[in-house]
DSSP file (Angstrom, degrees, kcal/mol; ACC not computed):
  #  RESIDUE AA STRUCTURE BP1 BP2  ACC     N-H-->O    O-->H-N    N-H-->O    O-->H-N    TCO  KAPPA ALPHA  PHI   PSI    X-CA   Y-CA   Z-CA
    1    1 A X              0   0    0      0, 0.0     3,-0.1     0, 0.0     0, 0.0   0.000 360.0 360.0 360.0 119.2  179.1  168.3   91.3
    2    2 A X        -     0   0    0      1,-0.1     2,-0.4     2,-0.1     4,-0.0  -0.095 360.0 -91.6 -46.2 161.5  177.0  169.7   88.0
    3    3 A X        -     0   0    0      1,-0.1     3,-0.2     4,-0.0    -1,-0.1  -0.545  33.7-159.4 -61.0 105.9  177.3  168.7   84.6
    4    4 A X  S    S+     0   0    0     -2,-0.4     2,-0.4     1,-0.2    -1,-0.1   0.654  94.3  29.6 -78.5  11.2  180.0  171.1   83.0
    5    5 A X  S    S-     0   0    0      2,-0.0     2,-0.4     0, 0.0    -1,-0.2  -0.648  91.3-172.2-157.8  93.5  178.8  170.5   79.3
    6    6 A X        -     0   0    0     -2,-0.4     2,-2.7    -3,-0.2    -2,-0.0  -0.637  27.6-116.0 -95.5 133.9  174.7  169.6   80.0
    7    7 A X    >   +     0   0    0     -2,-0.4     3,-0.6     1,-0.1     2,-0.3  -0.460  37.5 172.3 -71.4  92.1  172.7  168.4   77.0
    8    8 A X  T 3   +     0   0    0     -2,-2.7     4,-0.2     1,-0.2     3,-0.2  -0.086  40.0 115.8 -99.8  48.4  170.0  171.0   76.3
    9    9 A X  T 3  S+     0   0    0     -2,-0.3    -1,-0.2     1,-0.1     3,-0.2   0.656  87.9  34.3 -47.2 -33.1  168.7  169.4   72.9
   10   10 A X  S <  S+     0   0    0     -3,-0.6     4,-0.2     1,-0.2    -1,-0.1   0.267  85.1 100.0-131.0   6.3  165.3  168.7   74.4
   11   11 A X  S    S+     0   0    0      2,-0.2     3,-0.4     1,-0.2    -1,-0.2   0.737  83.6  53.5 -65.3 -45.0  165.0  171.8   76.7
   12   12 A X  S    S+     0   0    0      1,-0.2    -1,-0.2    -4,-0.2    -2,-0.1   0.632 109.4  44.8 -72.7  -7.3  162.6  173.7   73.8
   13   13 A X  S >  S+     0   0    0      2,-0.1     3,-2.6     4,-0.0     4,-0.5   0.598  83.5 125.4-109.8   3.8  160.1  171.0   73.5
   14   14 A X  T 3  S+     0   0    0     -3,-0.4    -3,-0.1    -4,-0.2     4,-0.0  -0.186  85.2  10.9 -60.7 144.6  159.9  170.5   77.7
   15   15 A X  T 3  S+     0   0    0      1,-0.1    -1,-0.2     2,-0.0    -2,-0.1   0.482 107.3  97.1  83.6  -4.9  155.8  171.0   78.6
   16   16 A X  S <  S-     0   0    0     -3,-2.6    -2,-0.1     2,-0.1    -1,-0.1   0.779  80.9-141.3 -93.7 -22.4  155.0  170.8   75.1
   17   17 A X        +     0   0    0     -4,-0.5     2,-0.3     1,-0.0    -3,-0.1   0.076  68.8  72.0  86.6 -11.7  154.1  167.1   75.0
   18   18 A X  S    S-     0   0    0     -5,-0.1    -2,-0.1    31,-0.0    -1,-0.0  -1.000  79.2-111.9 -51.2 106.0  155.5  166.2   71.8
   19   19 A X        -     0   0    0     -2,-0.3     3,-0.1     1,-0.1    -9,-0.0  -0.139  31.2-116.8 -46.0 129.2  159.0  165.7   70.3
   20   20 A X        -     0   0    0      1,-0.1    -1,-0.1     2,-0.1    -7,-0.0  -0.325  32.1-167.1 -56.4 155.3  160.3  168.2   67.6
   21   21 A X        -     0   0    0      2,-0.1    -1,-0.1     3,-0.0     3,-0.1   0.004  28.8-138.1-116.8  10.7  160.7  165.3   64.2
   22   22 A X        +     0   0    0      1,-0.1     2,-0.1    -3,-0.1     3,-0.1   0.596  57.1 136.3  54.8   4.1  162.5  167.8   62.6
   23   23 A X        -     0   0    0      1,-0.2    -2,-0.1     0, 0.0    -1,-0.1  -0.312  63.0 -72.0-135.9 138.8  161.0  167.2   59.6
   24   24 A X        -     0   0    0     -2,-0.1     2,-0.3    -3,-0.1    -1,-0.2  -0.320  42.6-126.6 -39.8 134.9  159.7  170.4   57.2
   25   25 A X        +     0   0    0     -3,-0.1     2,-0.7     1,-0.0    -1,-0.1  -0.607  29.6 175.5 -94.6 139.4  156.9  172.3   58.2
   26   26 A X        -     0   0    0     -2,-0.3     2,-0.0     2,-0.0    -2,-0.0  -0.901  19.0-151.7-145.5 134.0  154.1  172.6   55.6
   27   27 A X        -     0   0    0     -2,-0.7     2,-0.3     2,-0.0     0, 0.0  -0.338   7.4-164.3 -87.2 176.7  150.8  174.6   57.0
   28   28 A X        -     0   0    0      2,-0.0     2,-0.4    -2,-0.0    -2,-0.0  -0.904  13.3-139.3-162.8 141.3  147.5  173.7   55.5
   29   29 A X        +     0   0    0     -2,-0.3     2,-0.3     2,-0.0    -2,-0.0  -0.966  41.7 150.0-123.6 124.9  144.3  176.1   56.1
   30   30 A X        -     0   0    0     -2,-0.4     2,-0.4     0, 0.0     3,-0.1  -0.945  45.4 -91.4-147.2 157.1  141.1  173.9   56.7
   31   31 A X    >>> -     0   0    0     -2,-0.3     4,-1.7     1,-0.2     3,-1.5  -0.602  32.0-116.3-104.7 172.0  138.1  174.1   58.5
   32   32 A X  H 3>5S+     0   0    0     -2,-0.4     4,-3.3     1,-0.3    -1,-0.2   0.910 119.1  50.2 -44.5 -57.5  137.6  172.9   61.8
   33   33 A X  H 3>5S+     0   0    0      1,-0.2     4,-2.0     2,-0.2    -1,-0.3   0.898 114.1  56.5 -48.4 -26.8  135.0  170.1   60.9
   34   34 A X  H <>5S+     0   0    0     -3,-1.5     4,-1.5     1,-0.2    -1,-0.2   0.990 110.9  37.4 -53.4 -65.8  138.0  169.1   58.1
   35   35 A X  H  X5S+     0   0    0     -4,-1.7     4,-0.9     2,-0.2    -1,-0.2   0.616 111.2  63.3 -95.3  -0.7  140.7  168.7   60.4
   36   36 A X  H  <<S+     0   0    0     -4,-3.3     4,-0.4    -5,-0.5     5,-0.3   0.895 111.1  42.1 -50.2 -84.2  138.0  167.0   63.0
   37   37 A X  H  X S+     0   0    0     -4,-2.0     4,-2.1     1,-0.2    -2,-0.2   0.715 113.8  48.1 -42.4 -28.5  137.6  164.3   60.3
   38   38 A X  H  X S+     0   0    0     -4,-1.5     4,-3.5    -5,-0.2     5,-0.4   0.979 109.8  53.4 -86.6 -56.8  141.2  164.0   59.5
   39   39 A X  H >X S+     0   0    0     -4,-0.9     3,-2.5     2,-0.2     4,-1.4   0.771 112.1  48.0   5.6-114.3  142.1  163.8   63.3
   40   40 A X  H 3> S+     0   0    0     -4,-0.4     4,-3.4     1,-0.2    -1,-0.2   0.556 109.3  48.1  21.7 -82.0  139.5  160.9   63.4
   41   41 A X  H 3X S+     0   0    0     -4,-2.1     4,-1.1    -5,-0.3    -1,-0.2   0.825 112.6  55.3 -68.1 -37.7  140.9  159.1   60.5
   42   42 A X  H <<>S+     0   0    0     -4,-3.5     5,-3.0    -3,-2.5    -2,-0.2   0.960 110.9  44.2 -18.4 -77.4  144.5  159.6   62.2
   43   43 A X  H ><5S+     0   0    0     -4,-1.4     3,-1.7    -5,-0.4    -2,-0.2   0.981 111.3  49.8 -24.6-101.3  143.4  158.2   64.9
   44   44 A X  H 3<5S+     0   0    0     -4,-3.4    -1,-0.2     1,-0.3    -2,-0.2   0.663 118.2  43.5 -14.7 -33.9  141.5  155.1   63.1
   45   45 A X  T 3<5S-     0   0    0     -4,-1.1    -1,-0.3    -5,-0.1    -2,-0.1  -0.222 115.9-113.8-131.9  41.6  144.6  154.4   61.1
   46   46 A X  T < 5 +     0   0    0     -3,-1.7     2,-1.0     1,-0.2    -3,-0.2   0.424  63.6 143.6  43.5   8.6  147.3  154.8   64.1
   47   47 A X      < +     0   0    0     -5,-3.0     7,-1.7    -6,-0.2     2,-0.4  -0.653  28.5 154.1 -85.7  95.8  149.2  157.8   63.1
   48   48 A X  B     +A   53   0A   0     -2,-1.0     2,-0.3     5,-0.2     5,-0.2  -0.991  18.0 177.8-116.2 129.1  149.6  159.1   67.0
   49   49 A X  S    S-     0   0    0      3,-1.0     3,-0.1    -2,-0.4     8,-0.1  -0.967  78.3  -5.3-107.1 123.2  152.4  161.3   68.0
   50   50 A X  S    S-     0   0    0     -2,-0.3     3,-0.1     1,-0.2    -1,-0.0   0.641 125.4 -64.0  87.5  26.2  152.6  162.5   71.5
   51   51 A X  S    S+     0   0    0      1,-0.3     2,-0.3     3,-0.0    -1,-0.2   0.988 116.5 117.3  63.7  57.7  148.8  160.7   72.5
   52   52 A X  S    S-     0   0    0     -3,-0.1    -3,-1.0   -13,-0.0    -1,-0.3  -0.831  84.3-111.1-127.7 154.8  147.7  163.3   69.8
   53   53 A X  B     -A   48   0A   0     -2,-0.3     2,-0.4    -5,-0.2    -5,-0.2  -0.374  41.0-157.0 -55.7 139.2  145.8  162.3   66.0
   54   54 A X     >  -     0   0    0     -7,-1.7     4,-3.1   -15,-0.3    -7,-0.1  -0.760  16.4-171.5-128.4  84.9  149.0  163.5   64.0
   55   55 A X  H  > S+     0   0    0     -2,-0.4     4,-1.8     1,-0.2     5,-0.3   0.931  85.2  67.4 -53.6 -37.1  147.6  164.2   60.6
   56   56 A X  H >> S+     0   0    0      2,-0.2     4,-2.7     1,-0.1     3,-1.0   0.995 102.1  51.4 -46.8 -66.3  151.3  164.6   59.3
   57   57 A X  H 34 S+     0   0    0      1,-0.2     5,-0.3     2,-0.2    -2,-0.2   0.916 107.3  52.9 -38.0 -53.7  151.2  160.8   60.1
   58   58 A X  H 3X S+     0   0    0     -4,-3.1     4,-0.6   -11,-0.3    -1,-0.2   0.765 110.9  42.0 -35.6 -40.7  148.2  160.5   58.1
   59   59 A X  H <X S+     0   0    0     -4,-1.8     4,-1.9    -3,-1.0     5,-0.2   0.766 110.1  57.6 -94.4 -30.8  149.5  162.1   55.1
   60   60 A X  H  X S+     0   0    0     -4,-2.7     4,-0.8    -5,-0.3    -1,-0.3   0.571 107.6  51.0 -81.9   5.8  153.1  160.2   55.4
   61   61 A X  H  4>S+     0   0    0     -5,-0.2     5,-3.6     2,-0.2     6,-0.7   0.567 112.9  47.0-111.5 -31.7  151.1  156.8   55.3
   62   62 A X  H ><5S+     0   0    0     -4,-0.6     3,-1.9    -5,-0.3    -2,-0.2   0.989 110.1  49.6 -43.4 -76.7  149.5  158.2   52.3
   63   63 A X  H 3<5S+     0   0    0     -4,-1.9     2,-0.8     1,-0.3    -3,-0.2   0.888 111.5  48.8 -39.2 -65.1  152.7  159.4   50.6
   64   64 A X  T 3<5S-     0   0    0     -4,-0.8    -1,-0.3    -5,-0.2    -2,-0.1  -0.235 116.8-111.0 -91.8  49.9  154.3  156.1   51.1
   65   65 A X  T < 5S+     0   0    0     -3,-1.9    -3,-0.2    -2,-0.8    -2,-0.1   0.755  85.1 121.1  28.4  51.7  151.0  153.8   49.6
   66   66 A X  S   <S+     0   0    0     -5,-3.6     2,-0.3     1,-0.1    -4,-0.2   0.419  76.9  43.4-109.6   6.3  150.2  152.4   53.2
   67   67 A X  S    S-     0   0    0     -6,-0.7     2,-0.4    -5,-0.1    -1,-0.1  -0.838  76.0-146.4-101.6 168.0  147.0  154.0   52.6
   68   68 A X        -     0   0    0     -2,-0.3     2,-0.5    -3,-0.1    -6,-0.1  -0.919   4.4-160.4 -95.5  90.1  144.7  154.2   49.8
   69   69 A X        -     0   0    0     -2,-0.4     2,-0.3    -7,-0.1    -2,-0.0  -0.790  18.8-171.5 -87.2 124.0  142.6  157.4   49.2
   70   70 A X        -     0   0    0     -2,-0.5     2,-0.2     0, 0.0    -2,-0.0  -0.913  30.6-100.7 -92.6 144.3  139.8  156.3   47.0
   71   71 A X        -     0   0    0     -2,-0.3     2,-0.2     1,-0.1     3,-0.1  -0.496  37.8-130.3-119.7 118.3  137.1  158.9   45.2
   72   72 A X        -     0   0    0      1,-0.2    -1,-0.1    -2,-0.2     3,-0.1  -0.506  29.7-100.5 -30.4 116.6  133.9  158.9   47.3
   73   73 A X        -     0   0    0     -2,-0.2    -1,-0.2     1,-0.1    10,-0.1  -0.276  52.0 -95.1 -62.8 163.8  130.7  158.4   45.0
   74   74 A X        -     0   0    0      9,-0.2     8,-3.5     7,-0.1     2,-0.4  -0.194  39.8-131.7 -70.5-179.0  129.0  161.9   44.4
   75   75 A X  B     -B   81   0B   0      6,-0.3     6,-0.3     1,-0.2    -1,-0.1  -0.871  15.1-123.5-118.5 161.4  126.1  162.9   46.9
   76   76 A X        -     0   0    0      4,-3.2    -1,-0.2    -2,-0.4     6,-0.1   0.421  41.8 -83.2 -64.7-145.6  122.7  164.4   45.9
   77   77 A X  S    S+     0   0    0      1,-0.1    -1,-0.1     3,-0.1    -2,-0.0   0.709 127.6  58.3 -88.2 -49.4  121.2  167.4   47.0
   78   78 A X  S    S-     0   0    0      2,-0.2     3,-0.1     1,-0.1    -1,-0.1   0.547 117.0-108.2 -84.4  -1.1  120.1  165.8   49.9
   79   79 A X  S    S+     0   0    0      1,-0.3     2,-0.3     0, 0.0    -1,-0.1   0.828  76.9 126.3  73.4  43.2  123.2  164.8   51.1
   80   80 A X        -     0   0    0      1,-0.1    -4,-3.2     0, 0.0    -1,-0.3  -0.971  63.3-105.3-115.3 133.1  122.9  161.2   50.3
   81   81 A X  B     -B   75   0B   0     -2,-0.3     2,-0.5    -6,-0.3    -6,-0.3   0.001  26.2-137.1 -39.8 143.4  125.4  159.2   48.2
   82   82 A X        -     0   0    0     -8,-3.5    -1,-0.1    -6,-0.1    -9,-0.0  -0.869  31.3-100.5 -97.8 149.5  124.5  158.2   44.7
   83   83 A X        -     0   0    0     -2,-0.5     2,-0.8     1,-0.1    -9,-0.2  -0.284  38.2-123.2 -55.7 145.1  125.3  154.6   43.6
   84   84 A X        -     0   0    0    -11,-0.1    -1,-0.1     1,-0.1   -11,-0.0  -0.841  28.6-111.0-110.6 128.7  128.2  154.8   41.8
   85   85 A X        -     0   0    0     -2,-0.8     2,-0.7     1,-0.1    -1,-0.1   0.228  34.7-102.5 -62.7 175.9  127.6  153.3   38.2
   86   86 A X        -     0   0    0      1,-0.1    -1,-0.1     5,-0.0     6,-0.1  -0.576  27.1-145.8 -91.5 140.5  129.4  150.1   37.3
   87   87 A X  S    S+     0   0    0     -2,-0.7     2,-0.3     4,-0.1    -1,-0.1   0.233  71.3  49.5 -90.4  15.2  132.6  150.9   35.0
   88   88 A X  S  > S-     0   0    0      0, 0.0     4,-3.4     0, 0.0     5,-0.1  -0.915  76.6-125.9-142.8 152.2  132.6  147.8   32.7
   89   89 A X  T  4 S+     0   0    0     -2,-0.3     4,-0.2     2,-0.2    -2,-0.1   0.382 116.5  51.6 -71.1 -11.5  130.5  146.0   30.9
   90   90 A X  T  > S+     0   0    0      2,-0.1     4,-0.8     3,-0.1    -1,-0.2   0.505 110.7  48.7-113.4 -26.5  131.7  142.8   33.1
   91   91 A X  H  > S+     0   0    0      2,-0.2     4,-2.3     3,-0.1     5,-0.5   0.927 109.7  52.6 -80.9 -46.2  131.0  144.7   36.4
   92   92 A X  H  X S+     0   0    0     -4,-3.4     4,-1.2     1,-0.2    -3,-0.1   0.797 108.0  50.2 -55.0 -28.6  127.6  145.6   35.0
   93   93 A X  H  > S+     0   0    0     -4,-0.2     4,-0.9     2,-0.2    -1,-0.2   0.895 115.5  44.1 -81.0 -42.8  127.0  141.9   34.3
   94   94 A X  H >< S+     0   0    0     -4,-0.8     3,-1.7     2,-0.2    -2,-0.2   0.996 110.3  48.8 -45.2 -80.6  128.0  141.0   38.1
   95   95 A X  H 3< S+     0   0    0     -4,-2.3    -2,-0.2     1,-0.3    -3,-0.2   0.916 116.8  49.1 -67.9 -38.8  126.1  143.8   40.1
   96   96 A X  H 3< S+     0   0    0     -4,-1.2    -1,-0.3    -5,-0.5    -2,-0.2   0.853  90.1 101.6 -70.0 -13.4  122.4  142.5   37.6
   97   97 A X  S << S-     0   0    0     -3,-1.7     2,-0.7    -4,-0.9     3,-0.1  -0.152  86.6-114.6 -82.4 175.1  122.9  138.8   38.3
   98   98 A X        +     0   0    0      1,-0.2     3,-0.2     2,-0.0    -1,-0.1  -0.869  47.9 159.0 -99.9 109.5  120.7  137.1   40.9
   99   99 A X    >   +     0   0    0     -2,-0.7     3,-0.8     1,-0.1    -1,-0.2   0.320  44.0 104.2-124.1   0.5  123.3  136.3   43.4
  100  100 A X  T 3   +     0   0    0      1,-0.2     3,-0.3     2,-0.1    -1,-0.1   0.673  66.9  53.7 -45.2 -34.2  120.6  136.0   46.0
  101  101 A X  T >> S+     0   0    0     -3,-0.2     3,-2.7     1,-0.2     2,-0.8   0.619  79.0  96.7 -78.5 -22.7  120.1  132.5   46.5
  102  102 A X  T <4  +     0   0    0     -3,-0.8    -1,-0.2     1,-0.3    -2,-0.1   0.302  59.8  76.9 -83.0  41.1  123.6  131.5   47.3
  103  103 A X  T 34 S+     0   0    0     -2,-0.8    -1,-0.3    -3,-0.3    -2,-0.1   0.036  86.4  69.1-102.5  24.1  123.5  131.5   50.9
  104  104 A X  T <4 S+     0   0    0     -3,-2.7    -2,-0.2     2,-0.0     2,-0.2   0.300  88.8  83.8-101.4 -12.5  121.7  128.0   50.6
  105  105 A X  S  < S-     0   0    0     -4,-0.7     2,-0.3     1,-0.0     3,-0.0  -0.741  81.7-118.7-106.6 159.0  124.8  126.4   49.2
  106  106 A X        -     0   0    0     -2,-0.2     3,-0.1     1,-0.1    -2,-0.0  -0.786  43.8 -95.3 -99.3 111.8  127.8  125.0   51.0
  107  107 A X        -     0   0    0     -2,-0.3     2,-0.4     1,-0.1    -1,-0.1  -0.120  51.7-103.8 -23.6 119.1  131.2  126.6   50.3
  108  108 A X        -     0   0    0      1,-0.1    -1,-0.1     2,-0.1    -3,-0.0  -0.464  35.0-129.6 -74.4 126.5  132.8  124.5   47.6
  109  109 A X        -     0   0    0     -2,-0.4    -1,-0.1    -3,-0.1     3,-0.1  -0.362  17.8-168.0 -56.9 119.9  135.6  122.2   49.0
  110  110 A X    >   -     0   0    0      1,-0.3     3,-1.3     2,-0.0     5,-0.1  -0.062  17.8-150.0-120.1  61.8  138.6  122.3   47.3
  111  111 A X  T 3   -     0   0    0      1,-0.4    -1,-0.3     3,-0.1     0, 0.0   0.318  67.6 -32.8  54.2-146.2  140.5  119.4   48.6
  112  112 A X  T 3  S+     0   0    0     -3,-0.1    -1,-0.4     2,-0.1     2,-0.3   0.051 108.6 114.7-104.1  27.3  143.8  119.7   48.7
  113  113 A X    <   -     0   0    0     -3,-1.3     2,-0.9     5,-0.0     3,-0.1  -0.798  62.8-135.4 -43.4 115.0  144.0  121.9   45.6
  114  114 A X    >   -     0   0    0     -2,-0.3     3,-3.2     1,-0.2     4,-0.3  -0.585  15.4-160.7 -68.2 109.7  145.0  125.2   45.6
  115  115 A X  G >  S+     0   0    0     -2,-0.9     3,-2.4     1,-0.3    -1,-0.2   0.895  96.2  60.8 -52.0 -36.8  142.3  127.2   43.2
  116  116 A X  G 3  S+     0   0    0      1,-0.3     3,-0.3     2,-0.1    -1,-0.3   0.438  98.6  62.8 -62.8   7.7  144.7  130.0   42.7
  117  117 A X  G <  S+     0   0    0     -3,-3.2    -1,-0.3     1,-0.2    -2,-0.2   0.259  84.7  71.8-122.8   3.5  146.8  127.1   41.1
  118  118 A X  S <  S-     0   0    0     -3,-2.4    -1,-0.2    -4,-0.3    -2,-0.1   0.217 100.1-112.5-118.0  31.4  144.5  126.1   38.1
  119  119 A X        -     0   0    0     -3,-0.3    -1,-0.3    -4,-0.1     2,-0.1  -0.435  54.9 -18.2  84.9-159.4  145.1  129.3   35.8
  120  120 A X        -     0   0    0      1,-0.2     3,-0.1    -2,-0.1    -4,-0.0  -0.377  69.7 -91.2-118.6 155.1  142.9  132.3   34.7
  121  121 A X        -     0   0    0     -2,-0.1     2,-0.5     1,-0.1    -1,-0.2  -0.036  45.9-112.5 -66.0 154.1  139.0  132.6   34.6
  122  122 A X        -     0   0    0      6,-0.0     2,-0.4     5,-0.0    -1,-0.1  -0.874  30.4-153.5 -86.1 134.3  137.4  131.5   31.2
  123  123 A X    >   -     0   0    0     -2,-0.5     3,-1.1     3,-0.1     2,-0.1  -0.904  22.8-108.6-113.6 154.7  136.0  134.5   29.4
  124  124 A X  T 3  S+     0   0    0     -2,-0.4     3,-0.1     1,-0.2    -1,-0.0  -0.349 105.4  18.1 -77.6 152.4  133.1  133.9   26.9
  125  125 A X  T 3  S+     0   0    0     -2,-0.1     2,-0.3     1,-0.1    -1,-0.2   0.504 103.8 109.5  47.4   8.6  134.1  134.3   23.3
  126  126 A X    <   -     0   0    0     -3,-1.1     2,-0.4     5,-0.1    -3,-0.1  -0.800  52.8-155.5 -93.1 158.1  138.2  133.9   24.1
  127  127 A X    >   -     0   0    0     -2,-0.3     3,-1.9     3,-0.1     2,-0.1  -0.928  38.6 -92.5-120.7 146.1  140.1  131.0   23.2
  128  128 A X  T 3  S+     0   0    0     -2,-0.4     3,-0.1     1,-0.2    -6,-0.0  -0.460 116.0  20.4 -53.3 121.9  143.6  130.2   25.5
  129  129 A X  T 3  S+     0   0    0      1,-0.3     2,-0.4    -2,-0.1    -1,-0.2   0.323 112.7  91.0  97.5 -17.1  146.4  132.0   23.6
  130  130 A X    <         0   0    0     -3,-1.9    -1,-0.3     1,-0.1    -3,-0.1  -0.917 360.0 360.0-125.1 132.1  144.2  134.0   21.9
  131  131 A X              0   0    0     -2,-0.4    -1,-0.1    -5,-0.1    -5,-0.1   0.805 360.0 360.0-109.9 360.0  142.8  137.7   22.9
């Protein structure tokens, strides 16, 4: 005997390969190579619905700060990045030092210390307590 009272909830998405989420629709006009790369990055970062890159996924992982979008230095003419300059006077001091040699030294041992456990970096010309 049939089913007198049949569920047909899922009868509009059969053959489509995806599940409705119900969720608000919000369109976005890009060009292809754009929504290649966001695809891609989908991908890369596991937002898959239905074996497809789900760029919606992409953008909810955004939205709830489980990605980061950080600002891309600019590029030249030539389409090559430029270095992007250093944004303190303590970064500047970092990226000039000669940090070259130290892959002749041995990672310093810290016993059974934790380092994170002996307090804050010294800065030149502060006193502790003082700013």
């Amino acid at each position: 005997m049939a089913n007198p009272r049949p569920n047909l909830n899922n009868l509009s998405n059969r053959g489509k390969g995806r599940s409705r989420l119900n969720h608000p629709t919000v369109a976005i006009r890009m060009a292809p190579q754009t929504r290649s790369a966001l695809e891609f990055l989908a991908a890369q970062y596991g937002c898959v619905h239905g074996g497809e890159p789900w760029i919606g996924g992409l953008m909810a992982k955004i939205a709830r700060g489980e990605l980061l979008v950080v600002p891309a230095p600019p590029a030249l003419p030539d389409g090559v990045l430029a270095p992007r300059q250093p944004s303190s006077d303590e970064d500047r001091a970092w990226l000039e030092s000669d940090l070259s040699g130290l892959g002749r030294y041995e990672p310093y041992d810290w016993g059974d210390v934790d380092p994170l456990s002996l307090g804050s970096a010294v800065v030149e010309g502060q006193v502790e307590g003082h700013p």
